[in-house]
N, C-alpha and C positions, 0 to 999 in steps of 0.2 A: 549475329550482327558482324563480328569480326571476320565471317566466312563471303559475304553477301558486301563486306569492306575490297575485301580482297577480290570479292568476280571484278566491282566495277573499276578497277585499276586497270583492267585488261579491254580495250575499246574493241581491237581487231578481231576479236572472238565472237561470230555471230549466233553461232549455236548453242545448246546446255551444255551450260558450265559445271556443273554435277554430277559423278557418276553414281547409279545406285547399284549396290552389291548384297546380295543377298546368298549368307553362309547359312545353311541348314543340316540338320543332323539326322540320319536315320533313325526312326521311333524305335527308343529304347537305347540309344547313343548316352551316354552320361561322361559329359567333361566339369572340371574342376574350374571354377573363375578364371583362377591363373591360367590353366591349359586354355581357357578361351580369349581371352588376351594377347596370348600366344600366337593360337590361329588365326587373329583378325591381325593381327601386326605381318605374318608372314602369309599370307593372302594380300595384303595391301602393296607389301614389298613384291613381292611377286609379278605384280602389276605394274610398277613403277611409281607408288602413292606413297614412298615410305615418309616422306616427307612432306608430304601436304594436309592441307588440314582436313580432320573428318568425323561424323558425329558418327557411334554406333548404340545399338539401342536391343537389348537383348530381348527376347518374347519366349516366356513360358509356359503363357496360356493356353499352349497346342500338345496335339499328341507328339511332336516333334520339334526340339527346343532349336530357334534359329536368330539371326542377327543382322537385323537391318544396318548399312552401313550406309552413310552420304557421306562422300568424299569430292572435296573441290576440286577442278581438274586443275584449276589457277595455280601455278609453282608462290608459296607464302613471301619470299625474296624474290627472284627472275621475273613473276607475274607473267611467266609463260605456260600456253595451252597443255598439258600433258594427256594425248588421247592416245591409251593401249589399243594396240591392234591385234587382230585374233586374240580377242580376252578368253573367248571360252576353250581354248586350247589350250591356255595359261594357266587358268583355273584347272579343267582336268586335272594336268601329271600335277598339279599342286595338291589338289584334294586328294589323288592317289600316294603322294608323300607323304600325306597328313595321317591317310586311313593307315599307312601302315605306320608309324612314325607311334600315334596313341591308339591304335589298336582297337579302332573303328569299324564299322560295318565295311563290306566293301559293296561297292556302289557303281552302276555303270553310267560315266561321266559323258560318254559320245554318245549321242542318240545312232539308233540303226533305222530309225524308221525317215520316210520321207516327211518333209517338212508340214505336210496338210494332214499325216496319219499322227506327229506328235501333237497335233494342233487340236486336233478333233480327240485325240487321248486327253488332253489337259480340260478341253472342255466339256467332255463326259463327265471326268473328275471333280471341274468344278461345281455342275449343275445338275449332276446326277440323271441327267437326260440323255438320250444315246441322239448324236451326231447322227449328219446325215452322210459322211461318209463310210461309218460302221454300218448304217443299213440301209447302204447303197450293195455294199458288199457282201451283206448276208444276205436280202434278196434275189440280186438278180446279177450277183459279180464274175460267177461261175458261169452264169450262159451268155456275160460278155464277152468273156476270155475266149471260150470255145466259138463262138457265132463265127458264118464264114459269109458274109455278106451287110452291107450296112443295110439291110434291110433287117437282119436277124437282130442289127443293135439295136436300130431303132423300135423294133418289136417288144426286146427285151424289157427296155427302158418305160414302153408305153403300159405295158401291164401293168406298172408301179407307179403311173403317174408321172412318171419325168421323161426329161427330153433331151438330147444332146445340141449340143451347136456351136458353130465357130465363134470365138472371142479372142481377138489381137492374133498371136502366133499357136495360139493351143484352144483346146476343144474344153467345154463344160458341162458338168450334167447339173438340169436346174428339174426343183419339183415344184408342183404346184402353189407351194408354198412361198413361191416366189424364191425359198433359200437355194444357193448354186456351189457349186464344187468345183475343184478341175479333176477335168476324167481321169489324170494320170494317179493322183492322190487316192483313189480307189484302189487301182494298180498298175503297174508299172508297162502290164501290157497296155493300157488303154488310152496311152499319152497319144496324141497323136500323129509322131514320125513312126511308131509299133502300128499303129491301125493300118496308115496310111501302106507302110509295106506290106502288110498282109491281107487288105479287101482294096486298096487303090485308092486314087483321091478321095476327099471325103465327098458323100453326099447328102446333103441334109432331107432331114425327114419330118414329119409334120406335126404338130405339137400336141401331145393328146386332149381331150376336153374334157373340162375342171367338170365330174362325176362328183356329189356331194352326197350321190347316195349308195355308192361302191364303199365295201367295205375298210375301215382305218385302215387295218391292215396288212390294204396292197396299196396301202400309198402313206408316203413320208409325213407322220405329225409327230412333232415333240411330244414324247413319252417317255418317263422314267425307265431307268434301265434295268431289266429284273432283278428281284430280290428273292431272298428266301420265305419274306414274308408277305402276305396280300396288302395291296396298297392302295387298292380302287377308290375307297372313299375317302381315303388321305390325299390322294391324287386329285377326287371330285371336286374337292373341298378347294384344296390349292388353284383348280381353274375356276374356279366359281371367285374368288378372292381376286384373283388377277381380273379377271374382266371387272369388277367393283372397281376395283383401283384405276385402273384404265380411265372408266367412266367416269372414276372422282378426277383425275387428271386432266380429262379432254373439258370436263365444267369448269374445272380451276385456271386452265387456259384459257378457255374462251373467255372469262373473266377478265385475266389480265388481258388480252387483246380489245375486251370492250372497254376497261378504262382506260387505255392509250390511243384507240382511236378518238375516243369524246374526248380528250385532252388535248390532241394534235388538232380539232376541230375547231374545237374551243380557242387555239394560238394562232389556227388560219384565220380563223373571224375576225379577231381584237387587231392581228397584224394587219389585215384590210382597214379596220377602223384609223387605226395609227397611221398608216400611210396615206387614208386620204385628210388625216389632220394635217402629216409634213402637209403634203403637198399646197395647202392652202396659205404656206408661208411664202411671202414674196421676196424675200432673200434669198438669191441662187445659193449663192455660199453656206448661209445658215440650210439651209435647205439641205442640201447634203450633206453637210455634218450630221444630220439629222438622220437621214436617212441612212448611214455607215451606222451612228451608235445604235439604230432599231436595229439593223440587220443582223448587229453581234449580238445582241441582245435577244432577238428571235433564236439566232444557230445556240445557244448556249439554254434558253428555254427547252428546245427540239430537242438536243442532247442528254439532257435533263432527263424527261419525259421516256426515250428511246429506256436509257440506263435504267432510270424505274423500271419498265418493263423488263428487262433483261434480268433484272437481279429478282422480281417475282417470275420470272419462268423458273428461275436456278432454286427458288424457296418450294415452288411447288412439284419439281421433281426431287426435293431432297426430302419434302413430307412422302411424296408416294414414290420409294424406291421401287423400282421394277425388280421381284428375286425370282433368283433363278428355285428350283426346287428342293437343290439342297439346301439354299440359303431360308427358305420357309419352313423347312423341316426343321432345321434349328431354333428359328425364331419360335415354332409350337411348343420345341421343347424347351427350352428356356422357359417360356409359360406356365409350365406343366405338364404338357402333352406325351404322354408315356407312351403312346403309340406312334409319336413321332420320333421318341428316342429311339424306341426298337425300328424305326425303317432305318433311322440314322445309323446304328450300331449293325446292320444288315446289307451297310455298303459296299463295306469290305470284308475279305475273309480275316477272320481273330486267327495272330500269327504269333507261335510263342518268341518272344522277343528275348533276349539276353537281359534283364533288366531284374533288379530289385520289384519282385512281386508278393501280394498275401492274395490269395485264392481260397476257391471252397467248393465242394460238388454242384451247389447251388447256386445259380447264378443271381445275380446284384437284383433287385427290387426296387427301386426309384419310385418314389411315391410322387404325388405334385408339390407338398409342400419341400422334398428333398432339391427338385428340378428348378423350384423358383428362386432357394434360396445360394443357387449355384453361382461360384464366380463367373464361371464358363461353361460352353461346352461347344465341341467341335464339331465337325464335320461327320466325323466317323465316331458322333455318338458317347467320346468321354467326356466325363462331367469333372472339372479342373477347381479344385481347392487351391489358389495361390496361396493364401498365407499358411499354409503347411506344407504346401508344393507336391499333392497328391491328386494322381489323376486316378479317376475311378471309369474301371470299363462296364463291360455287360459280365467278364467275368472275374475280374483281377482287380486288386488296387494294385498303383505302379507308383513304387515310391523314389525318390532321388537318392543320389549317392549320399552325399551332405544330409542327415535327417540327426536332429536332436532327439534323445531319450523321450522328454515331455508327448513330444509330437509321433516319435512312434511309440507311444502307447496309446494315445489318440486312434492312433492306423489301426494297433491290433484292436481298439474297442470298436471301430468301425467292423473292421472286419468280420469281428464276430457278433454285431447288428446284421450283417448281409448274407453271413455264409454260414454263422452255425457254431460251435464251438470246439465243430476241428476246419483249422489251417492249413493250409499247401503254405510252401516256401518256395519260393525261384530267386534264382542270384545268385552270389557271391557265398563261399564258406564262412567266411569271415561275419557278411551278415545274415545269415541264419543263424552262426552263432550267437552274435549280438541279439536277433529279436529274441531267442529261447534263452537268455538273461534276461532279458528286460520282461518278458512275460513270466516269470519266476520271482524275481525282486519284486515287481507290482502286486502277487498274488493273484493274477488274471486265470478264469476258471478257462483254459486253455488248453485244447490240445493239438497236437501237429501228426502228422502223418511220415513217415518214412524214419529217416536217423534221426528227424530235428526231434521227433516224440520219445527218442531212445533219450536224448541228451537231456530233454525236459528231465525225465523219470531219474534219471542220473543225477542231474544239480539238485531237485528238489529233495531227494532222499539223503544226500549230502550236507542240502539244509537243515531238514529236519534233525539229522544224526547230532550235527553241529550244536542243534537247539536243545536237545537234551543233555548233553553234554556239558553247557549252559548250566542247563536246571541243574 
């Protein structure tokens, strides 16, 4: 309220008065409250925010702890506009301060790729579907490059379904799929002042014809992007649902479009009837007054009515979200769906991370009643205990810096439900020492692998000595 106080003092500012910042950690990154505190004060200053008002909002729930930040752009006293220019140049040598400063992963801040290949990365990422710029490129990229005629491109292009052709000042390749790219985003020779010097002006070529019975294969459909594991009927499944949902959508619209048209009908009628009641009043004057208050009264009906519809179109795309396929994958596993965890956890390759970890030769077992009763789980398949702050992968738990005794005994009783009753350690000296006390004082039938199991045998025969000694 005080933030949203403060935009409207400022009338001359016509654009978002808000900026959003988003600080993220490399998985396996572990900062201390106060070090994050830290970093969101000298990130904001960094910008020119040090001084303005702004909410930050931390998120644990991920494989990678991050911090939404909304920051007014409206100076709290001046009530002037504060918009950083070149932020993400700013940000960079900041985050590269930072990484070395607490001893961070390090992280490459400047993108190297062109703007449609980081684009088309983000949304592979996001939807687990491969872009159609990656298989434009793995295709038929290589006999673009090489072709020495636009006739060889257009060739190239047609075997696969797509087509090239002029748009504004640059060239686009579109597939049948109606989706379109620009050529240079493929690569860098295919932009077209690269084409144009090496085959001559461009020539257009003629659009192939939509074959529904050539195989997927040579032509561009949204497919998941290989796994190590088979996906086919997780896949079937997921387009068999989408087109339901569709179908629940296009019923649930045409719905609301049928009762806003019988309603706008219904107001064209009565407004007829009303206007020919004015009109049969014989007072010019009244008369028109008359016909002013229907009028506003009709516009305010009509507005009414429109708004009704507008707000069930927004209800019935918030019931039937459109998900991309990593976002289905997740929702099956959330459910229970253990086949969906395992494609989820098969997205990415398992990278050993710097991080407080409990392992075991054998990887995790996620039953459905484990999956359903989860806080969370991500994208790449980790299942997230917030209130103990433990993320469980396919082979590791991965525990936080900050862990209470209570809760890492918790961890190691977990641990040894999943993995067995010998332990891997990864981390810190300090805590490996700490779990191989705390599995010793509890009496957990425990063993570890490498020195952590020398140190076990160690303290516990020291106990025992102790307890005799006692006797």
């Amino acid at each position: 309220t005080e933030v949203l106080a403060t935009q409207q003092q400022n009338t001359r500012a016509k654009g978002d008065k808000t900026y959003h910042l988003l600080i993220a950690f490399a998985p396996g990154d572990e900062v201390t409250d106060e070090q994050l505190k830290t970093i969101e004060a000298e990130l904001c200053a960094d910008l020119g925010f040090s001084e303005h008002q702004r909410i930050s909002a931390v998120h644990r729930d991920t494989d990678n702890h991050h911090v939404h930040v909304a920051i007014n752009k409206i100076h709290p006293t001046k009530l002037t506009l504060h918009e950083p220019y070149y932020d993400f140049t700013v940000l960079g040598h900041a985050c590269e301060r930072i990484e070395d400063a607490y001893g961070l992963q390090k992280v490459n801040h400047i993108s190297q790729q062109r703007e449609g290949q980081s684009r088309a990365q983000d949304m592979e990422a996001h939807s687990g579907q491969k872009s159609l710029i990656s298989w434009t490129r793995e295709h038929c990229g290589e006999k673009l490059e090489l072709a020495q005629s636009w006739d060889d491109v257009h060739q190239a292009l047609k075997e696969h379904g797509l087509h090239m052709q002029l748009r504004g000042n640059g060239l686009v390749i579109t597939a049948d799929s109606e989706v379109s790219i620009k050529a240079s985003s493929v690569s860098r020779m295919l932009s077209k002042p690269a084409l144009e010097k090496r085959l001559g002006e461009f020539v257009a070529g003629e659009a192939p014809p939509k074959n529904e019975e050539q195989s997927s294969k040579g032509r561009y459909r949204k497919q998941p992007i290989a796994l190590k594991v088979d996906t086919t009927e997780l896949y079937r499944r997921y387009q068999l649902q989408a087109l339901q949902s569709e179908k629940q959508v296009n019923q649930a619209l045409a719905q609301v479009m049928t009762t806003k048209g019988r309603k706008l009908k219904a107001l064209d009628l009565a407004n007829k009837l009303k206007r020919f009641a004015i009109s049969q009043e014989t007072n010019s004057i009244t008369r028109k007054m008359l016909y002013k208050l229907h009028f506003n009264s009709v516009k305010r009906q009509r507005k009414k009515i429109q708004q009704a519809a507008a707000n069930g179109k927004k209800q019935v795309y918030g019931q039937h979200r459109k998900l991309t396929w990593a976002d289905w994958l997740k929702q099956q596993a959330v459910q229970g769906d253990k086949e969906a965890l395992t494609a989820l956890q098969a997205r990415q390759p398992q990278r050993h991370q710097q991080s407080n970890r409990l392992s075991g030769q054998n990887s995790s077992t996620f039953d459905s009643a484990v999956l359903s009763k989860a806080d969370s789980i991500t994208k790449k398949g980790s299942v997230i205990d917030k209130r103990i702050g433990v993320r469980e992968t396919a082979n590791a738990l991965v525990l936080p810096a900050k862990i209470t005794t209570t809760t890492l005994i918790g961890a190691l009783e977990l641990a040894q439900e999943r993995y067995g009753n010998v332990i891997s350690l990864d981390g810190t000296d300090a805590f490996k020492q700490r779990v191989v006390n705390v599995a010793v004082n509890a009496r957990l039938t425990i063993q570890f692998t490498g020195d952590a199991e020398r140190d076990r045998l160690q303290l516990e025969e020291r106990y025992n000595g102790q307890s005799r000694e006692d006797g």
